[in-house]
C-alpha positions as CSV (number, residue, x, y, z in Angstrom):
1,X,0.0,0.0,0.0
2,X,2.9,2.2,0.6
3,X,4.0,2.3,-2.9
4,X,0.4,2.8,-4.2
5,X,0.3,5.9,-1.9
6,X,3.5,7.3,-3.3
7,X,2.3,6.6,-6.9
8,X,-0.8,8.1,-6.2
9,X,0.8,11.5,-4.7
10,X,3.3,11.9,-7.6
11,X,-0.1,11.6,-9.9
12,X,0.9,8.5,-11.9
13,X,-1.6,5.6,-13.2
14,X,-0.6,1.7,-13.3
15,X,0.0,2.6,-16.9
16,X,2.7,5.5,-16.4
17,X,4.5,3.6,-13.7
18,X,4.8,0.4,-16.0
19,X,5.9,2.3,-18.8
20,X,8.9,3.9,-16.6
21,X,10.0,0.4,-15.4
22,X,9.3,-1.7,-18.5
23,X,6.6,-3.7,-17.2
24,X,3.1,-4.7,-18.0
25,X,0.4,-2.2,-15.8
26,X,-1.4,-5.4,-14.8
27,X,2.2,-6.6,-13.1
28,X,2.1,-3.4,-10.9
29,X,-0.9,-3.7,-10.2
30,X,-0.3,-6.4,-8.7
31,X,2.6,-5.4,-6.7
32,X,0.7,-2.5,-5.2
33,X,-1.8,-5.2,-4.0
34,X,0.8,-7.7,-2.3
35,X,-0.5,-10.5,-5.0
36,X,3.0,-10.5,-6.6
37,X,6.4,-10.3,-4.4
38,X,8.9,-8.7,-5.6
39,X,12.7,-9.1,-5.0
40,X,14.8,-6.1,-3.7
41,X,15.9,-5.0,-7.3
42,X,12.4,-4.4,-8.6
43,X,11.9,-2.6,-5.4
44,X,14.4,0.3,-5.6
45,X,13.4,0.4,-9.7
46,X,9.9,1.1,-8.7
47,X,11.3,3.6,-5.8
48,X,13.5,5.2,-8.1
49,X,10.9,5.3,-11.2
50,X,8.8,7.6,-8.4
51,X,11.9,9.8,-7.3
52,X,11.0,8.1,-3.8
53,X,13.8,6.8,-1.5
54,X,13.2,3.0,-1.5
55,X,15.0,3.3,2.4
56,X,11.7,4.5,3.6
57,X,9.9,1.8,2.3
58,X,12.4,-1.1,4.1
59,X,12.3,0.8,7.2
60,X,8.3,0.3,7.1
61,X,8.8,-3.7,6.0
62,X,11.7,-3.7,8.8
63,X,8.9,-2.6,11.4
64,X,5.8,-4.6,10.0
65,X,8.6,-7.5,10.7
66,X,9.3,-6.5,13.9
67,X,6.0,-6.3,15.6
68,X,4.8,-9.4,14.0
69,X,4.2,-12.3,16.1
């Protein structure tokens, strides 16, 4: 959900995003909806593809780790 938010605030459909990192919209899609994992690499393209540092994203998986059971 994190990277749909920051999609959403730079104003960017499934479309635009998958054009900046070569992939298919519908493979985005379902990134942004945890149906696909992705490995680190794909991660900092799609961070970078949004001018977003991908750091802030792994700090937020680092803590959903953390206070899981």
């Amino acid at each position: 959900s994190w990277l749909k938010q920051k999609r959403e605030e730079k104003g960017l459909s499934l479309r635009d995003v998958a054009e900046l990192v070569g992939r298919h919209h519908s493979v985005i899609g379902k990134m942004e909806q945890d149906r696909r994992k992705i490995d680190v690499v794909e991660f900092v393209e799609y961070c970078l593809a949004l001018e977003i540092d991908p750091t802030e994203g792994i700090q937020l998986i680092k803590e959903a780790v953390l206070s899981s059971p």
